[in-house]
BADOKE-55854 format. One record per residue (C-alpha): residue number from 1; residue in one letter; x, y, z. Coordinates in nm, 4 decimals. Example, Ala and Ser with C-alpha at 12.3 -4.5 7.8 and 13.67 -1.06 7.14 Angstrom:
BEGIN
num->1&residu->A&px->1.2300&py->-0.4500&pz->0.7800 $
num->2&residu->S&px->1.3670&py->-0.1060&pz->0.7140 $
This chain:
BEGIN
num->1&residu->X&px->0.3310&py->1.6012&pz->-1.8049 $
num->2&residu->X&px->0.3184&py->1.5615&pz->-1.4097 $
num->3&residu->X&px->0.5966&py->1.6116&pz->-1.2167 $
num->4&residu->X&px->0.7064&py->1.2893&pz->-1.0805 $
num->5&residu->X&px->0.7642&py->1.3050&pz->-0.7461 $
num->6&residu->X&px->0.9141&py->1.0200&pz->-0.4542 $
num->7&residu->X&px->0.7680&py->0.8434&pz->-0.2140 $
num->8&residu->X&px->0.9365&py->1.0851&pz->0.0687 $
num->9&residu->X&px->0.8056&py->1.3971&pz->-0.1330 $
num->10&residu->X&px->0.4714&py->1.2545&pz->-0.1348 $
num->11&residu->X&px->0.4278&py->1.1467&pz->0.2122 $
num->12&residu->X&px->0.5611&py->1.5239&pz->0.3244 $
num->13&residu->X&px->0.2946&py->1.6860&pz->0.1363 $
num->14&residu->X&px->0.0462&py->1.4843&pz->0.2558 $
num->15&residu->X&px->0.1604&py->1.4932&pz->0.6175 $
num->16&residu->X&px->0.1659&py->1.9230&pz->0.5950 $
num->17&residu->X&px->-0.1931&py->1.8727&pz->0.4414 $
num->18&residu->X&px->-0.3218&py->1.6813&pz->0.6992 $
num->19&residu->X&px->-0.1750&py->1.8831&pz->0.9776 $
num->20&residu->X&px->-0.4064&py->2.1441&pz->0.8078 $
num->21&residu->X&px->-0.6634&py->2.3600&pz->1.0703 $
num->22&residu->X&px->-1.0164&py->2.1759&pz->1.0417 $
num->23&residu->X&px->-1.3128&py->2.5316&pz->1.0287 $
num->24&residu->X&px->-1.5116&py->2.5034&pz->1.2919 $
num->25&residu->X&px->-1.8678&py->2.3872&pz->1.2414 $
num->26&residu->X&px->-2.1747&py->2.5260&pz->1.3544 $
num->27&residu->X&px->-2.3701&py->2.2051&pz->1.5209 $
num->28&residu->X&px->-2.6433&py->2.4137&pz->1.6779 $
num->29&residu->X&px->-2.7140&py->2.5403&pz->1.2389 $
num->30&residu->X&px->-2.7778&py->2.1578&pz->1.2295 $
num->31&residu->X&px->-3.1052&py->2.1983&pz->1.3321 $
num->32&residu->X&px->-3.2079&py->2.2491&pz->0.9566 $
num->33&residu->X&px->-3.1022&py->1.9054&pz->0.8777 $
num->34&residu->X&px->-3.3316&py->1.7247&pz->1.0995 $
num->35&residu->X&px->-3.5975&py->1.9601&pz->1.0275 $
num->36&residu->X&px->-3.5558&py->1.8124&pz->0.6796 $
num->37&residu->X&px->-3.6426&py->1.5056&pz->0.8244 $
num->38&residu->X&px->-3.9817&py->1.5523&pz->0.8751 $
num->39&residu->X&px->-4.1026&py->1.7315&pz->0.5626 $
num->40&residu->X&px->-4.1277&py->1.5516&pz->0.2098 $
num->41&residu->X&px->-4.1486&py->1.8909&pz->-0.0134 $
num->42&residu->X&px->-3.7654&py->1.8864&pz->-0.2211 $
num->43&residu->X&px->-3.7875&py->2.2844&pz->-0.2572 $
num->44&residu->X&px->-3.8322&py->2.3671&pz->0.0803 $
num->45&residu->X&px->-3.5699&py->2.0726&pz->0.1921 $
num->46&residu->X&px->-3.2900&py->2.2336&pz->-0.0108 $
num->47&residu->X&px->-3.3882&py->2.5901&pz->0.1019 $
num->48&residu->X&px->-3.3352&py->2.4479&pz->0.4610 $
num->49&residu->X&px->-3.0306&py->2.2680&pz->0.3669 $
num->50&residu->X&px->-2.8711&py->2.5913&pz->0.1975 $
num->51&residu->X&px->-3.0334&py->2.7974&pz->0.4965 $
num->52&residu->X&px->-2.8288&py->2.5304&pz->0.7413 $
num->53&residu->X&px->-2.4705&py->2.5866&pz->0.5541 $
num->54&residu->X&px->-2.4990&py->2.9190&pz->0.4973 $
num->55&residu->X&px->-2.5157&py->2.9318&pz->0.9285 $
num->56&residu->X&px->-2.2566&py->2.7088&pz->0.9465 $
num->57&residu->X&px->-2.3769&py->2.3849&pz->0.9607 $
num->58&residu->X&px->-2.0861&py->2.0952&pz->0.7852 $
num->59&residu->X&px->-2.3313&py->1.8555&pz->0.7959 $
num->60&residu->X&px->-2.5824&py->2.0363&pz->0.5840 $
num->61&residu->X&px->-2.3186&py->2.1600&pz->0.3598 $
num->62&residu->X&px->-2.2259&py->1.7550&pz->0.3015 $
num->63&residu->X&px->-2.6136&py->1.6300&pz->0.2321 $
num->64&residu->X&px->-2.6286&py->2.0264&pz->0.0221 $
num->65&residu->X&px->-2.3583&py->1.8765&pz->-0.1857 $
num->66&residu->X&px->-2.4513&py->1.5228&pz->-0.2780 $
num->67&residu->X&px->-2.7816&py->1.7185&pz->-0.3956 $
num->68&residu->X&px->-2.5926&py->1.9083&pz->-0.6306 $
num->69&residu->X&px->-2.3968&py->1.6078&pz->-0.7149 $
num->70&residu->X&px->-2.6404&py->1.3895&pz->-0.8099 $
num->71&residu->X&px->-2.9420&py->1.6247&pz->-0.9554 $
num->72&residu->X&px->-3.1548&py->1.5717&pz->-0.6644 $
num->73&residu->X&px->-3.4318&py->1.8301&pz->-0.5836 $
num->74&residu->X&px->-3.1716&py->2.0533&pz->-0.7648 $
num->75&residu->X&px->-2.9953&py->2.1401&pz->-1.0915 $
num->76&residu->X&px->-2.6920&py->1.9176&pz->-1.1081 $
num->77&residu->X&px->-2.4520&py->2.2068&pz->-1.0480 $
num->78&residu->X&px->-2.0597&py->2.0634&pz->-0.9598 $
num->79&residu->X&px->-1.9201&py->2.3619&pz->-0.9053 $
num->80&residu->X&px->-2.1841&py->2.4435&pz->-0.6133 $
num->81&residu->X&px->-2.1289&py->2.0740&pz->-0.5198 $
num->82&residu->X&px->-1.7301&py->2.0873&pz->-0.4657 $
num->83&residu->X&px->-1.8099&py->2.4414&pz->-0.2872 $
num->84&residu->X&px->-2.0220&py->2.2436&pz->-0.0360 $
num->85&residu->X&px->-1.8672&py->1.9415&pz->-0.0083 $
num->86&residu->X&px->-1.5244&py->2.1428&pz->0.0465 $
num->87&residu->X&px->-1.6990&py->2.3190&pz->0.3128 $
num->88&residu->X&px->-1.8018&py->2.0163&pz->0.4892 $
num->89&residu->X&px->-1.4718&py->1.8222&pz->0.3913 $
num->90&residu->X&px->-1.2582&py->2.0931&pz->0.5801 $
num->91&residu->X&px->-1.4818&py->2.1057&pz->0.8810 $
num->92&residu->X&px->-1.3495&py->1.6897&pz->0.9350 $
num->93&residu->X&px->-1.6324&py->1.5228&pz->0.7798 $
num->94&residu->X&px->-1.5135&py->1.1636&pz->0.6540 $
num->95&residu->X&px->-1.7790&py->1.0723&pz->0.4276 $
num->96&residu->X&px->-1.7566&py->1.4551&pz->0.2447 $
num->97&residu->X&px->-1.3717&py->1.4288&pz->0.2186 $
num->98&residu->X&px->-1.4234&py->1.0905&pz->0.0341 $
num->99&residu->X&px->-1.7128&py->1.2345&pz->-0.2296 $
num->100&residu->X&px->-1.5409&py->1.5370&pz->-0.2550 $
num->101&residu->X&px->-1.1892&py->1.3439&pz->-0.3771 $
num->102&residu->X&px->-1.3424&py->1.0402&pz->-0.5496 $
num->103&residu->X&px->-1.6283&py->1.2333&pz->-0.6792 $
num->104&residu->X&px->-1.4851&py->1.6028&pz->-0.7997 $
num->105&residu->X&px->-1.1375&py->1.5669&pz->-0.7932 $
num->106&residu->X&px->-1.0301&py->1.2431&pz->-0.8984 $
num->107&residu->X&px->-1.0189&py->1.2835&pz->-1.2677 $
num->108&residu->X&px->-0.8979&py->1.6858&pz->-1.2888 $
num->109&residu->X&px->-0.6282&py->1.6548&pz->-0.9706 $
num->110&residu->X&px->-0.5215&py->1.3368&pz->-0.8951 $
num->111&residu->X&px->-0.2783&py->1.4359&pz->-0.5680 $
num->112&residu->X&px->-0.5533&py->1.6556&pz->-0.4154 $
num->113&residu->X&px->-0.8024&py->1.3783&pz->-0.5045 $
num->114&residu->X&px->-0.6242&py->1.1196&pz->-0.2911 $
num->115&residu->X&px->-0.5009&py->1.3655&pz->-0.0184 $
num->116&residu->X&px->-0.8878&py->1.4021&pz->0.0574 $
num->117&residu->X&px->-0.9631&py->1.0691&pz->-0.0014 $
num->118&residu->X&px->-0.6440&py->0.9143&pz->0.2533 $
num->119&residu->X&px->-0.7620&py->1.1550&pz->0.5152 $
num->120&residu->X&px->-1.1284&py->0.9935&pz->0.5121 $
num->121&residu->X&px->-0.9576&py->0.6257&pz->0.5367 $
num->122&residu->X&px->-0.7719&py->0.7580&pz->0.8399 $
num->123&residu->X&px->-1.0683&py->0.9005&pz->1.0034 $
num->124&residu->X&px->-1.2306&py->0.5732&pz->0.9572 $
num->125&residu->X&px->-1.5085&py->0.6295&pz->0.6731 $
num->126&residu->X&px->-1.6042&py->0.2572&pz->0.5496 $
num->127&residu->X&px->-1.7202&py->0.4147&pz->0.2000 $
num->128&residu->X&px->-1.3743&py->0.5447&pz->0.0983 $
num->129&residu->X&px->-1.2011&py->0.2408&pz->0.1812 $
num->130&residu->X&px->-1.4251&py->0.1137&pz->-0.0980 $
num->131&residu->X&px->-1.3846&py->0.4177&pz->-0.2939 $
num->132&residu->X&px->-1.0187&py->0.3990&pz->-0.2951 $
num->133&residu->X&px->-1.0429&py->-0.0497&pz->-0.3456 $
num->134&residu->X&px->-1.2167&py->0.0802&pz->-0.7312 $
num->135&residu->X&px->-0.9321&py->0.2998&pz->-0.7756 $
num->136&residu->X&px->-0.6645&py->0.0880&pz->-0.7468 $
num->137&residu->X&px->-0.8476&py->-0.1929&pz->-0.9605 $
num->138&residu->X&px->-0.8996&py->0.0257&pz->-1.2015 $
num->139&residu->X&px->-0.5593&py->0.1408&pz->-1.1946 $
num->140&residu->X&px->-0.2444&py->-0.0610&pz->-1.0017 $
num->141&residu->X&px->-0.0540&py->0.2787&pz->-0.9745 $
num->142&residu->X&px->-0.2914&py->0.4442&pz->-0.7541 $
num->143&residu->X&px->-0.1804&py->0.1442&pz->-0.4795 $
num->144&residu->X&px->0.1734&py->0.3174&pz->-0.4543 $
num->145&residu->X&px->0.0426&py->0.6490&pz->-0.4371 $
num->146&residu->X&px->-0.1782&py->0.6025&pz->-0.1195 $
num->147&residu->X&px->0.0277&py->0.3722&pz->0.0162 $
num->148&residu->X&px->0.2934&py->0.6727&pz->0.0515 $
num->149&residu->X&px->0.0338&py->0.8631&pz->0.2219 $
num->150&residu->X&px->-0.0848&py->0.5566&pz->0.4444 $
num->151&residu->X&px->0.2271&py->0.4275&pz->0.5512 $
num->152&residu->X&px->0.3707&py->0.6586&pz->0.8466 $
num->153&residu->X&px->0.0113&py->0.6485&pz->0.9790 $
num->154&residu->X&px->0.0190&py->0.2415&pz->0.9415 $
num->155&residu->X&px->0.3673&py->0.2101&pz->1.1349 $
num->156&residu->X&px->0.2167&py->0.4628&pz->1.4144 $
num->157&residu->X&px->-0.1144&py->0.2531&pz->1.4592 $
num->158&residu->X&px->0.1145&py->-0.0832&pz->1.4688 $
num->159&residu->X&px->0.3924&py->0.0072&pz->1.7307 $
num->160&residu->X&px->0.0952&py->0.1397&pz->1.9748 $
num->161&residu->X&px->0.0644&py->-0.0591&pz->2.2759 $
num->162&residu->X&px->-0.3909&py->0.0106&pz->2.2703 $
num->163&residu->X&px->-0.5467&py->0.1572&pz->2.0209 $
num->164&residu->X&px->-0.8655&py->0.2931&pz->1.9459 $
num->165&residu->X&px->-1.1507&py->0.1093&pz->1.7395 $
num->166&residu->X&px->-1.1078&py->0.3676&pz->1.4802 $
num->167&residu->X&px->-0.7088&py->0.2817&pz->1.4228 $
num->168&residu->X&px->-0.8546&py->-0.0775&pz->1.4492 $
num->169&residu->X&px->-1.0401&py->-0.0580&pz->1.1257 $
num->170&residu->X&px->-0.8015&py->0.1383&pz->0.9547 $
num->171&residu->X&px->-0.5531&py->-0.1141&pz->1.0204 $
num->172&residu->X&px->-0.7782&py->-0.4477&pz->0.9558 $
num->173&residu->X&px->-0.8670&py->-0.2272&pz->0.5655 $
num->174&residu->X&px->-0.4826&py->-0.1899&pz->0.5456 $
num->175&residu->X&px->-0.4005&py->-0.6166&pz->0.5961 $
num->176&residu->X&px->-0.7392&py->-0.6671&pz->0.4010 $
num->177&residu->X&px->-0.5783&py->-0.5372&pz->0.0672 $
num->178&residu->X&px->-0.2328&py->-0.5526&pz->0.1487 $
num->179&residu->X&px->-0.1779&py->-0.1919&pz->0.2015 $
num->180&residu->X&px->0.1412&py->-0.1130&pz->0.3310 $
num->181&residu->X&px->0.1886&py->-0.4553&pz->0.4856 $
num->182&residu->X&px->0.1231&py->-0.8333&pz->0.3178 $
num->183&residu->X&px->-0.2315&py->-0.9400&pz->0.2778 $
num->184&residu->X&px->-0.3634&py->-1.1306&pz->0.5884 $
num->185&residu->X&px->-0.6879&py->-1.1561&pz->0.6698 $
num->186&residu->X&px->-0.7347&py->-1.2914&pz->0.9651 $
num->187&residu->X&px->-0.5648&py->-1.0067&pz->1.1072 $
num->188&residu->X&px->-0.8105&py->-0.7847&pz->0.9516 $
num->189&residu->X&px->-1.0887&py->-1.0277&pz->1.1302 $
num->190&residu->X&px->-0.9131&py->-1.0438&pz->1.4738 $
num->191&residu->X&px->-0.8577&py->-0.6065&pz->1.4152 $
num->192&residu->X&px->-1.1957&py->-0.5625&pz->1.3522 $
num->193&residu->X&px->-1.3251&py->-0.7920&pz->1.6232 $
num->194&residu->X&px->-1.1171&py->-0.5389&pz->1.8601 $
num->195&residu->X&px->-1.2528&py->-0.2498&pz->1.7319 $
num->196&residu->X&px->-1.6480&py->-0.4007&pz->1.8091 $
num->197&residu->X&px->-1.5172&py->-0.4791&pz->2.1134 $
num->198&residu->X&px->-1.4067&py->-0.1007&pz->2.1747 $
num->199&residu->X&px->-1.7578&py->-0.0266&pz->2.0557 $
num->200&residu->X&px->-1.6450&py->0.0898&pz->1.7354 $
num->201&residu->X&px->-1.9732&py->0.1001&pz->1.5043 $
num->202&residu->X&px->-1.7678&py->0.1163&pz->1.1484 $
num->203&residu->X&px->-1.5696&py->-0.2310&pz->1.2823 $
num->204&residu->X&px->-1.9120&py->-0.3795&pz->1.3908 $
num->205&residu->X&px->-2.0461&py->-0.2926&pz->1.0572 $
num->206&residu->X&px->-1.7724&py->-0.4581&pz->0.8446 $
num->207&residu->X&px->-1.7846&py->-0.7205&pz->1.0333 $
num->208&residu->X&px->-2.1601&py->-0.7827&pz->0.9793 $
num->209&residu->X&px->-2.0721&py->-0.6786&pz->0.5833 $
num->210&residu->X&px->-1.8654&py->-1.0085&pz->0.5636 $
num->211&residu->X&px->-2.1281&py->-1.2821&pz->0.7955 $
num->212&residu->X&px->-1.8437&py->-1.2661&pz->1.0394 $
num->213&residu->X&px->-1.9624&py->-1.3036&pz->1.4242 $
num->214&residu->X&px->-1.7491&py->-1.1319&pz->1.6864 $
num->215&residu->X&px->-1.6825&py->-1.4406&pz->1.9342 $
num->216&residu->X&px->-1.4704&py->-1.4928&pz->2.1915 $
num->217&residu->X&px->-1.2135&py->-1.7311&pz->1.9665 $
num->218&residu->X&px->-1.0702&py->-1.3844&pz->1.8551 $
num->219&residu->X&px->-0.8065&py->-1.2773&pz->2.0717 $
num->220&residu->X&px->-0.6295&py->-0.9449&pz->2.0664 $
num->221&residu->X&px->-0.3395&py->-0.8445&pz->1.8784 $
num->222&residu->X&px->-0.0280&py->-0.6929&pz->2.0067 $
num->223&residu->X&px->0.1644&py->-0.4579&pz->1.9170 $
num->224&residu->X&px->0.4259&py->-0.7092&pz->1.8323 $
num->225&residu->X&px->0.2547&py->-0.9191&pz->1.5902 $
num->226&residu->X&px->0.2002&py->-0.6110&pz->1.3895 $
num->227&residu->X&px->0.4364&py->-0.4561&pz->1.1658 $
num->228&residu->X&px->0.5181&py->-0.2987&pz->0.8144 $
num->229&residu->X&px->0.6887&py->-0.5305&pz->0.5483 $
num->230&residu->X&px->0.9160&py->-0.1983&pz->0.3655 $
num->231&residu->X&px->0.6464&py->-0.1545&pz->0.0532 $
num->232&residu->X&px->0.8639&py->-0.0565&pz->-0.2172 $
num->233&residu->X&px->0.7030&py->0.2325&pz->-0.3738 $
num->234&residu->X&px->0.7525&py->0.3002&pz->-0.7110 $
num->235&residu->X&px->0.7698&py->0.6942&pz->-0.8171 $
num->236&residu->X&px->0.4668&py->0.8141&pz->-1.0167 $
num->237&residu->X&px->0.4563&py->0.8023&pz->-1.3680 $
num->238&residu->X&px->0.7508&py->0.5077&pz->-1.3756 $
num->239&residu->X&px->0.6835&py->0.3232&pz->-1.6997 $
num->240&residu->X&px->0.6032&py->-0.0387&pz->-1.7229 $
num->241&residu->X&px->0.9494&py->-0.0598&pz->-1.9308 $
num->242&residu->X&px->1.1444&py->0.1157&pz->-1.6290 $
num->243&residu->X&px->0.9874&py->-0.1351&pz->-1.3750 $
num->244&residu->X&px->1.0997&py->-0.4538&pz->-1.6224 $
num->245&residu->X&px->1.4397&py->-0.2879&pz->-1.5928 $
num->246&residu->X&px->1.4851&py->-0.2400&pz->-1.2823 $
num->247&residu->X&px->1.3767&py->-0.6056&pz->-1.2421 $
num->248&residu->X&px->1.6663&py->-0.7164&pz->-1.4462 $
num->249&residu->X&px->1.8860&py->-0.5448&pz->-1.2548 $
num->250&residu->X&px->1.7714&py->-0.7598&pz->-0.9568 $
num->251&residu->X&px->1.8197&py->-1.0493&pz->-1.2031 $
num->252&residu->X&px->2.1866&py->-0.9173&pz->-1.3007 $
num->253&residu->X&px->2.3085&py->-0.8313&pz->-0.9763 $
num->254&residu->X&px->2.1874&py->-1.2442&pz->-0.8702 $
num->255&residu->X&px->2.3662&py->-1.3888&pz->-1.1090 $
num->256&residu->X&px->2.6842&py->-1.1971&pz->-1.0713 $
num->257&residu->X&px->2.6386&py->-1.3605&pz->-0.7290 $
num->258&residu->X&px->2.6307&py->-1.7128&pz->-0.8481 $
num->259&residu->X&px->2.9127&py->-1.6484&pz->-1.1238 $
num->260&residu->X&px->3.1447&py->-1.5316&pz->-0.8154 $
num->261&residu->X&px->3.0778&py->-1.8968&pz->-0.6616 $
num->262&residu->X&px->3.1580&py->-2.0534&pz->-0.9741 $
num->263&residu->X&px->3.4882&py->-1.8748&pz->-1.0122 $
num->264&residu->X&px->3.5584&py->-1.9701&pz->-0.6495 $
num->265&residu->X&px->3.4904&py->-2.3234&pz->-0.7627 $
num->266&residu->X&px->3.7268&py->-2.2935&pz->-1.0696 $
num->267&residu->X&px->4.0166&py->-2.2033&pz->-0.8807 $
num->268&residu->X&px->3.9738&py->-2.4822&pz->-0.6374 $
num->269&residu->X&px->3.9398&py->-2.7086&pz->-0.8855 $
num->270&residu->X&px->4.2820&py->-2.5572&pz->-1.0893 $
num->271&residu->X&px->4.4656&py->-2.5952&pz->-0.7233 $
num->272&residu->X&px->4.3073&py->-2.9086&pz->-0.7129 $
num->273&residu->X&px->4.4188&py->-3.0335&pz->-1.0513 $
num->274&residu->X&px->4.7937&py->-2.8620&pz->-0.9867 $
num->275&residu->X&px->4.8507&py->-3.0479&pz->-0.6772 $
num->276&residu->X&px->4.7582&py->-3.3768&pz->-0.7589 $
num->277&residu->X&px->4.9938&py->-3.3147&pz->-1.0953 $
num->278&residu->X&px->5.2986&py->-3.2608&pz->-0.8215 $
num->279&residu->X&px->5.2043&py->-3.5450&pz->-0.6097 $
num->280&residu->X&px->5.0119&py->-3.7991&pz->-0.8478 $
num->281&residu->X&px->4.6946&py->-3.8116&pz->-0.6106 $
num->282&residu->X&px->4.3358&py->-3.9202&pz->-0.7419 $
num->283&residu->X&px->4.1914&py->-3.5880&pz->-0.5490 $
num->284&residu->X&px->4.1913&py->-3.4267&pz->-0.9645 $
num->285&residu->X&px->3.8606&py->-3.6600&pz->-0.9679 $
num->286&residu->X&px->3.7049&py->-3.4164&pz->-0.7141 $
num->287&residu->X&px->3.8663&py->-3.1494&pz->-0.8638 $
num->288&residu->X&px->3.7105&py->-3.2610&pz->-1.1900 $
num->289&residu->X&px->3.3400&py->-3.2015&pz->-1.0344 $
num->290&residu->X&px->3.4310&py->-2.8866&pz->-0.9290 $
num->291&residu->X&px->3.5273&py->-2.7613&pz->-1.2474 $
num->292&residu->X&px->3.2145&py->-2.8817&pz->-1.4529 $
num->293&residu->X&px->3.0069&py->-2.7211&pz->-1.1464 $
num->294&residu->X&px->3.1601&py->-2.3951&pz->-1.1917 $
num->295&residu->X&px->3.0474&py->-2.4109&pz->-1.5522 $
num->296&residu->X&px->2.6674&py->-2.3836&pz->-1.4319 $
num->297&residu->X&px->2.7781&py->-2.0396&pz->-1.2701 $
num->298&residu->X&px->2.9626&py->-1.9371&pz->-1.5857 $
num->299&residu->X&px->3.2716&py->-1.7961&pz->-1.5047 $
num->300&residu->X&px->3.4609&py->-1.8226&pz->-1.8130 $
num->301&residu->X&px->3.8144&py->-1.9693&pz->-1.8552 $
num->302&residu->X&px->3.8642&py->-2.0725&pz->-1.5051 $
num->303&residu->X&px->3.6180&py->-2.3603&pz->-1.5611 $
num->304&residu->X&px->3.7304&py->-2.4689&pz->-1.8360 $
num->305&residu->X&px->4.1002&py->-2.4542&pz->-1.7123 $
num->306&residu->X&px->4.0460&py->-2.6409&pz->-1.4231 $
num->307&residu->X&px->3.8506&py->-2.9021&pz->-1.5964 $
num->308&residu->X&px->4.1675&py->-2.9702&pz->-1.8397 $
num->309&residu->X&px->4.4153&py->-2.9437&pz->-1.5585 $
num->310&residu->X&px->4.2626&py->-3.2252&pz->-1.3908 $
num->311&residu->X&px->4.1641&py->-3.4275&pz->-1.7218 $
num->312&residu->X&px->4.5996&py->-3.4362&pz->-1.6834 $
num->313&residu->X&px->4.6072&py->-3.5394&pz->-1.3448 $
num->314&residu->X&px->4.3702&py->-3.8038&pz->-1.3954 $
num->315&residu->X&px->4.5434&py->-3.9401&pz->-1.7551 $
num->316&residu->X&px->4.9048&py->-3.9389&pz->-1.5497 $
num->317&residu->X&px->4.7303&py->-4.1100&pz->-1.2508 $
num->318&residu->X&px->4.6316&py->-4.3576&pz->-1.4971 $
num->319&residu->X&px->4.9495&py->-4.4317&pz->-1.6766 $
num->320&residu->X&px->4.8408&py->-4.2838&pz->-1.9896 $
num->321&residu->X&px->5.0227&py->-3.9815&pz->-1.9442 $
């Protein structure tokens, strides 16, 4: 069974991992890449490709291990895939970080899976916001695990007074699916329209994704307007049946609220009820209401003595008594 671990223990981890060294990458080794660009034969693509990463190149060690991946000019090998894709991954490639997690890891580690895959989001790669969308429809728990990792990062981008287009997509995919904040999308909209304006080409593309056209109505969002709403994040692995219980705790804890109003009713309507015995007043009527009333909070005894001690007041009022 997996250690369960809190929200605070999660977010550290992920915080050390991401302060992690990115290897340097070899751009002039990505000469091999384009050369692949202008031949059609797969064998002698691949050898370039393999030629490219073994110099250095991250970028041929990325399009290397989608190949492997997928069976594509080669034999669909995931073991030489996750060795290139890592390779590319830890040289800062977005789009490698998110195949590598939602691709390799995901189903055989779960935590490094989603480390790789909340490090592409914050980099700003469109496809793992997707990527990570699947996930949590497929399974609601995921949502509190990357919103542990997300939410320092979230808070940071908010209280900035300009940000880049890159934090303004990240941001806009955060309010788009509630992530760390409550849904609302025409701050994503507004975000997004920012980020185009910044010349951000991932915030032009979602925006052309959804038919919406960057016009001047959109104005800019400040740092104020922003904020984080306190997600509480449940601890992985908590069952469905803890969750329900902790719930009626929430319930409990409300109505031991109301039953201290009722009580406080009660005894107002027993002082009430005594002092219109000692002076023969008709204020035991409103004494009376109070009583029942404190019934709805049900406080017991006091209710029902207060009730009685005015039923008296009223009956002597009355002559009966």
């Amino acid at each position: 069974m997996a250690e369960q671990r809190s929200m605070e223990q999660i977010q550290e981890a992920f915080q050390e991992f991401m302060r992690r060294g990115e290897r340097a990458t070899n751009e002039a080794a990505d000469e091999y890449w384009f050369k692949t660009q202008e031949i059609k034969d797969v064998a002698e693509i691949v050898r370039l490709l393999a030629k490219g990463m073994q110099e250095g190149s991250a970028l041929c060690a990325r399009v290397l291990g989608e190949r492997y991946m997928s069976g594509d000019g080669v034999a669909k090998d995931l073991d030489q895939a996750e060795k290139c894709l890592r390779m590319a991954s830890e040289c800062g490639i977005p789009g490698a970080m998110c195949f590598l997690g939602n691709n390799i890891y995901y189903d055989k580690d779960r935590d490094l899976a989603l480390d790789w895959m909340c490090k592409a989001a914050i980099k700003g790669d469109i496809s793992v916001f997707y990527a990570l969308s699947n996930r949590m429809e497929q399974d609601p728990e995921v949502k509190g695990q990357i919103e542990a990792r997300l939410s320092p990062y979230f808070q940071e981008y908010c209280d900035k007074e300009e940000r880049s287009g890159r934090e303004d997509m990240f941001l806009g995919w955060c309010y788009m699916l509630s992530l760390c904040c409550k849904e609302n999308v025409m701050f994503s909209v507004r975000l997004w329209v920012e980020g185009h304006r910044k010349g951000d080409l991932n915030c032009s593309a979602l925006l052309r994704m959804n038919e919406i056209e960057a016009s001047d109505n959109y104005e800019p969002l400040s740092s104020g307007e922003l904020c984080v709403f306190n997600v509480q994040i449940p601890e992985r692995g908590q069952s469905q049946e803890e969750e329900e219980k902790e719930g009626n705790e929430v319930e409990v804890q409300g109505t031991s609220k109301e039953e201290g109003g009722g009580s406080l009713k009660a005894i107002l309507s027993i002082v009430i009820g005594l002092f219109s015995i000692g002076q023969m007043q008709g204020l035991s009527l409103v004494g009376l209401i109070l009583g029942i009333w404190a019934m709805k909070g049900k406080p017991g005894v006091l209710s029902v003595i207060g009730i009685v001690v005015n039923v008296i007041s009223l009956l002597g009022l009355a002559g009966i008594l």
